[in-house]
C-alpha positions in Angstrom: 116.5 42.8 133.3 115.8 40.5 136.3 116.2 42.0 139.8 119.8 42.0 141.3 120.8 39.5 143.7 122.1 40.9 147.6 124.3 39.6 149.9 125.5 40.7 153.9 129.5 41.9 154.0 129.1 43.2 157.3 127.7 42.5 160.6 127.5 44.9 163.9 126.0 44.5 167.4 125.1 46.6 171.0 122.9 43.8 172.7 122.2 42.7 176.3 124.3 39.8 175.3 127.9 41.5 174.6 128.6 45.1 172.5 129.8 43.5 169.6 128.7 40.4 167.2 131.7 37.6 168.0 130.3 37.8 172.0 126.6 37.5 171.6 126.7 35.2 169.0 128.8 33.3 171.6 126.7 33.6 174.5 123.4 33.0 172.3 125.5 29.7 171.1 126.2 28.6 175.0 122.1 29.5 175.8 123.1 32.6 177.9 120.7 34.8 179.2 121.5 38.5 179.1 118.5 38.8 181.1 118.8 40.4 184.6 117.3 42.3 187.6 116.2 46.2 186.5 118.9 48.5 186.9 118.0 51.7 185.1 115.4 52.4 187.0 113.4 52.1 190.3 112.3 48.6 190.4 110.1 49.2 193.1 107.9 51.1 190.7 106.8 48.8 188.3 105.9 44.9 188.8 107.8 44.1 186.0 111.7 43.4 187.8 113.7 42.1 185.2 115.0 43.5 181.8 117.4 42.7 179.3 120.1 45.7 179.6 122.8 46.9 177.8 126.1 46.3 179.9 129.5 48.8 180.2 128.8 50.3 176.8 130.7 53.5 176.1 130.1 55.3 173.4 132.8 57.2 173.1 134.8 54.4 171.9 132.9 55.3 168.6 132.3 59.4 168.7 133.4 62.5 171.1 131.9 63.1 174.0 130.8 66.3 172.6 128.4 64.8 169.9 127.2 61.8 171.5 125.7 64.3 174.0 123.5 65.2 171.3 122.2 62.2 170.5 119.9 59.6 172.4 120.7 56.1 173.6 119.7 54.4 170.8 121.4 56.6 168.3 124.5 55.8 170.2 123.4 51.8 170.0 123.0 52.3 166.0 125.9 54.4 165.4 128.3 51.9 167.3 126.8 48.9 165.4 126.8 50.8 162.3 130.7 51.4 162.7 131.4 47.6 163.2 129.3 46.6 160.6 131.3 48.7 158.1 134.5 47.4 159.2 133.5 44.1 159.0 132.5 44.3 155.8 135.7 46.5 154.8 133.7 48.6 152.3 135.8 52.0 152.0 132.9 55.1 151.7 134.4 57.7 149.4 133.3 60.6 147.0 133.5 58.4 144.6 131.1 55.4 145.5 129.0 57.7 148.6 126.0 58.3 146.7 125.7 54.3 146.1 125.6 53.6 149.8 122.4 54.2 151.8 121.3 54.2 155.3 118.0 52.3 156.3 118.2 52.4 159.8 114.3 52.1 162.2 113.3 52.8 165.6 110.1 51.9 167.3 110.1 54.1 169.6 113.1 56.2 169.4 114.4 59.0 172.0 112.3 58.0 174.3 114.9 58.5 177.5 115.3 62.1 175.8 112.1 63.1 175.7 111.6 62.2 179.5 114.4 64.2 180.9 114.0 67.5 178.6 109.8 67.6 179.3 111.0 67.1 183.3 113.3 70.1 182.8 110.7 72.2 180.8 108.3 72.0 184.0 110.6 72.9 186.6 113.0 75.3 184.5 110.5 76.2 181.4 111.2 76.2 177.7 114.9 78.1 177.9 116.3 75.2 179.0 114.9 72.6 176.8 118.4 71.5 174.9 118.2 72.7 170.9 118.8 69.1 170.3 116.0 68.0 171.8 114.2 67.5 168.8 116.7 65.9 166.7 117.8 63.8 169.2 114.3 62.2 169.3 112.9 61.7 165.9 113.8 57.9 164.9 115.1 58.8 161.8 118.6 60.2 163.3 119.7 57.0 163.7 119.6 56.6 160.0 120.6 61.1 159.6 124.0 60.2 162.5 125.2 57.5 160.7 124.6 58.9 156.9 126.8 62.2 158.5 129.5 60.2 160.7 130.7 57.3 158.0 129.3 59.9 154.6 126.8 57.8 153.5 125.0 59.6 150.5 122.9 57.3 149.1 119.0 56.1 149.8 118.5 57.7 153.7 114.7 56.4 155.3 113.4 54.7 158.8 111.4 52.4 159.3 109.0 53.0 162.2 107.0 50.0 162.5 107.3 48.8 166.3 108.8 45.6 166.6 108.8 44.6 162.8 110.7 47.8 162.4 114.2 45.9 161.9 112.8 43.4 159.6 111.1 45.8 157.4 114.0 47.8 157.2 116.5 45.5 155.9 113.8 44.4 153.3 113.1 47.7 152.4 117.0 48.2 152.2 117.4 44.7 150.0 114.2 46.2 147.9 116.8 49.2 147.1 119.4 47.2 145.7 117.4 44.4 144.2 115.9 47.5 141.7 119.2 49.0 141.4 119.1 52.4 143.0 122.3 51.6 145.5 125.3 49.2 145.5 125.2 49.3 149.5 123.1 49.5 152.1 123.7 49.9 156.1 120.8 48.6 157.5 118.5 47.5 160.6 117.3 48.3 164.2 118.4 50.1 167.7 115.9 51.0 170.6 117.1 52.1 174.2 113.3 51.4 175.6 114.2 50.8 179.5 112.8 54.4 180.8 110.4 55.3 182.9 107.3 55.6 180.4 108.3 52.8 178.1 108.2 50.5 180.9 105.1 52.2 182.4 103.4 51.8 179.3 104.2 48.3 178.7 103.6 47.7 182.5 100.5 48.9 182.2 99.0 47.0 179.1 100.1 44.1 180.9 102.6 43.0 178.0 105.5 42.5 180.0 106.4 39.2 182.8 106.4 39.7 186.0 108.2 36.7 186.8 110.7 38.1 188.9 113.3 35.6 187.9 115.7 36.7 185.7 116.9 32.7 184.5 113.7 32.3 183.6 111.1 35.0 182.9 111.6 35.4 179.4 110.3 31.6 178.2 108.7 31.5 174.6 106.5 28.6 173.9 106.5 27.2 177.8 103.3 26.7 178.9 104.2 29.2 181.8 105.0 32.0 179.7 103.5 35.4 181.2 105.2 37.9 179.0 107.9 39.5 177.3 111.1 40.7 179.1 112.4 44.5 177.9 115.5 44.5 176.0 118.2 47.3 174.1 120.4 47.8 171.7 121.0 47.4 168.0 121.1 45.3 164.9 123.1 46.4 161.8 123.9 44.5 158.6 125.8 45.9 155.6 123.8 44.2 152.1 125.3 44.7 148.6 124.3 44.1 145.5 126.3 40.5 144.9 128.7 41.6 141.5 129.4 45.0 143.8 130.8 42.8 146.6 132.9 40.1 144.7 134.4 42.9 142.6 135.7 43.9 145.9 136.6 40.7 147.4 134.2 41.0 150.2 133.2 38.3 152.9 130.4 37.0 152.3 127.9 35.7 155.3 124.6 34.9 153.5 122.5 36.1 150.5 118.9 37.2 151.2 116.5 36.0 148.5 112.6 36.8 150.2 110.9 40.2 151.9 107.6 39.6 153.3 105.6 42.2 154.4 101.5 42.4 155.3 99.2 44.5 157.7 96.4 42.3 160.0 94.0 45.2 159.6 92.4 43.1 163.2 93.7 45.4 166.5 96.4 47.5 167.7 98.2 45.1 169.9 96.8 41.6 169.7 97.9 39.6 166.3 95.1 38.6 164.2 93.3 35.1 165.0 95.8 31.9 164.0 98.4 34.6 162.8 97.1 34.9 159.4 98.6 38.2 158.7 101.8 36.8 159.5 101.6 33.7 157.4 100.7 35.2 154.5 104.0 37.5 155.3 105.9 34.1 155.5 104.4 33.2 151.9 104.7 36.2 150.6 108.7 36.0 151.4 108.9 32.7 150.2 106.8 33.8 146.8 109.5 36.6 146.7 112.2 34.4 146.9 111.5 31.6 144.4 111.6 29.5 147.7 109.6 26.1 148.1 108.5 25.7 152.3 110.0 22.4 152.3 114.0 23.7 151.4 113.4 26.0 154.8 115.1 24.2 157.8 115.1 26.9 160.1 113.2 29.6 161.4 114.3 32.3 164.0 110.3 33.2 165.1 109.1 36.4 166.7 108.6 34.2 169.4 107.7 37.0 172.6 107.2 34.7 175.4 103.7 36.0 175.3 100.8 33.8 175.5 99.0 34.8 172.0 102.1 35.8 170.2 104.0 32.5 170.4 100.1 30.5 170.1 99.7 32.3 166.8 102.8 32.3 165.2 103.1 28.1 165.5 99.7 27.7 163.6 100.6 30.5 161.2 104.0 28.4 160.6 101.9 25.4 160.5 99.4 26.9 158.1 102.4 28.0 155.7 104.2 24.8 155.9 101.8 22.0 156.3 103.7 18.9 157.4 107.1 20.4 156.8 106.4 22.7 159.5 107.3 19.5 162.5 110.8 19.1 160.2 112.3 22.2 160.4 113.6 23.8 163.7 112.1 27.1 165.2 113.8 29.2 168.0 113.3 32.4 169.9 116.4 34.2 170.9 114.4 36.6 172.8 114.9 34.1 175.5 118.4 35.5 176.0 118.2 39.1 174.1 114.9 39.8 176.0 112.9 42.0 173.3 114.9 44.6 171.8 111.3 46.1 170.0 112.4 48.2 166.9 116.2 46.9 167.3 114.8 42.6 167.5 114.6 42.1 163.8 118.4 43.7 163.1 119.9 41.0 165.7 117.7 38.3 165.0 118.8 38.5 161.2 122.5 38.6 162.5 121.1 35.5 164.4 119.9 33.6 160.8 122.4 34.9 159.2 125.3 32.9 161.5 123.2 30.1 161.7 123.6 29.5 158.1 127.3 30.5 158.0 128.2 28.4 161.2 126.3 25.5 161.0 124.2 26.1 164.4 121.2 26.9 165.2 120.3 29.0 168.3 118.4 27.5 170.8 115.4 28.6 173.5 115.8 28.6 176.2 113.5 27.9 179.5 111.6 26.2 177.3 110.6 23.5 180.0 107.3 23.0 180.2 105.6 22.5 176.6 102.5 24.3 176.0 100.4 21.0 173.9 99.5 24.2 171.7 103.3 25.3 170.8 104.4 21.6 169.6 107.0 22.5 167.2 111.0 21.9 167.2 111.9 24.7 169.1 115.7 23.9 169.5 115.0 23.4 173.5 117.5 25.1 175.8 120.6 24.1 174.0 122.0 24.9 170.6 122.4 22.3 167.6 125.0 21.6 165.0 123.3 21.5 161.9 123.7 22.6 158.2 121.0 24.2 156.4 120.4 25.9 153.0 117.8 28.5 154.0 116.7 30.6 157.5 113.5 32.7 157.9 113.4 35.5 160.2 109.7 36.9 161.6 109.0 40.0 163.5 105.1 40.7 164.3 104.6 44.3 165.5 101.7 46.4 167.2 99.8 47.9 164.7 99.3 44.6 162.9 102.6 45.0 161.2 104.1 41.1 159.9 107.4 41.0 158.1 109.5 38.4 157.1 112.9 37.5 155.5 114.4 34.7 153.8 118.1 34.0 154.2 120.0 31.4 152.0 123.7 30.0 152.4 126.0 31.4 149.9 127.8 29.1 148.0 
């Protein structure tokens, strides 16, 4: 029996861009930047000034007040994009179908926010009035354990925990579940809420982030002036389903996914190997998986940072996985409007591919105005292009040496 084939139904988004999919697939269409000056915090204590927040977001359009108190920021951020994503894709969860419907849902980092407040009230107020909840409310798996419980999702339950490849490796281990046939369904993807004190400190202090105060132009992937990437938040959710599940239902269908890439550098925690090797052999291995020749890929939504070795590496690993083809096909980097939404980037961005093969258009990046002679690719500069193409590719390169890849294909 060969391996089932999987479709997306269902689409949901929180991002800096709009807290739903329709108004950041907009503004990333237009080339707006949902980048903007630090709000959450003190600005004056870190030199990085700009960050890509979530705006007016209320949770409890989605739950009550009383349980979204016990969960963190980005367990609100994946439980409202969960919620939209299943009623975009109109799939009814009953008692009869639950246990076919699983939850693959990553964090990076997750309740980061949560564990800075309750460890701030243990010193002054000691461990009595640490919240019972502290605990679940910062493991990254409760995205995944909130959303199972609030829409009775029975089936496969896992995180993925593998910085910022964590949304990419979770919908490929979620397709992986289908394609062998242990669920029908799969909610799947990303959500961080990494603007707090010690995120940025941390990041700040590794020197990762720009310090380009500018918020129009400080996140700039693949300009020659890049210094950087720009914090982001929210979350990326996709329903999948195996393809006979979701016709049998009359379902909409957005794309199919066909390739899952997924390799370790084994080089250093933070930088990517030399020439991104890990993460072209993360590209072949998703092409290998999906039966896919380079040359029928016209599009690729890169990692693409706006850091000076990420953005260097990943051209000459697309380069070394697609020889000439690699000057014919168009690359972006939405992080140059989303900012980088860390464990949450690889949910959007395959909402990103995904559209991009429905609509006809491909995102663009922006900034992009002084080209680095080392980044010489079609990078879709600063405005969006009408185009229609057959197959999308999605990377996400995380610390730890973590690549992963997926292939998207139009459905017809």
């Amino acid at each position: 029996m060969g391996n089932k084939r999987v479709v997306v139904t269902g689409l949901g988004a929180v991002s800096p861009l709009g807290n739903d999919v329709q108004t950041t697939w907009n503004n990333i269409v237009e080339g707006k930047s949902g980048v903007g000056p630090l709000t959450r915090l003190n600005p004056d204590d870190y030199p990085a000034k700009v960050v890509a927040e979530v705006k007016d977001f209320d949770i409890e359009q989605y739950v009550e007040k009383k349980e979204a108190r016990k969960m963190d920021r980005f367990t609100h951020y994946a439980v409202a994009a969960s919620m939209m994503a299943i009623k975009d894709s109109k799939l009814d969860i009953n008692e009869s179908n639950a246990h076919r419907v699983g939850v693959w849902i990553g964090s990076g980092i997750g309740g980061m926010e949560t564990f800075e407040n309750q460890f701030e009230m243990f010193q002054k107020r000691g461990y009595r009035r640490v919240s019972p909840f502290f605990v679940p409310m910062i493991i990254p798996d409760m995205a995944t354990g909130q959303v199972s419980i609030l829409l009775g999702a029975k089936g496969v339950n896992s995180c993925t925990v593998t910085a910022c490849a964590t949304g990419t490796n979770s919908i490929g281990d979620a397709f992986k579940v289908i394609q062998r046939g242990d669920a029908d369904a799969m909610i799947t993807g990303g959500a961080e809420a990494p603007i707090t004190r010690m995120s940025m400190a941390g990041f700040c202090s590794n020197t990762a982030l720009s310090t380009n105060p500018d918020p129009s132009s400080a996140s700039r992937p693949f300009d020659a002036n890049r210094d950087g990437f720009v914090m982001g938040e929210g979350a990326g959710i996709v329903v999948i389903e195996e393809l006979e599940h979701a016709l049998q239902r009359g379902a909409t269908i957005y794309a199919e996914i066909v390739g899952y890439g997924s390799t370790g550098d084994a080089y250093h925690i933070t930088s990517p190997a030399p020439a991104g090797e890990g993460g072209a052999r993360a590209m072949m291995m998703a092409l290998e998986d999906g039966g896919v020749n380079p040359e029928e890929v016209d599009y690729i939504n890169a990692h693409g940072t706006s850091t000076p070795y990420n953005d260097k590496y990943e051209t000459m690993a697309v380069k070394e996985v697609f020889k000439d083809h690699a000057y014919k096909l168009a690359v972006s980097s939405t992080k140059s409007m989303t900012g980088h939404l860390l464990g949450a980037a690889g949910g959007v961005e395959a909402i990103f591919s995904v559209l991009a093969l429905k609509e006809g258009i491909l995102p663009p990046t922006i900034n992009l105005e002084t080209p680095d002679p080392e980044c010489d690719l079609d990078y879709v500069a600063n405005e969006a292009r009408h185009k229609q193409i057959s197959y999308a590719m999605s990377n996400s390169l995380g610390f730890g040496g973590h690549n992963a890849t997926l292939v998207f294909k139009k459905y017809q």
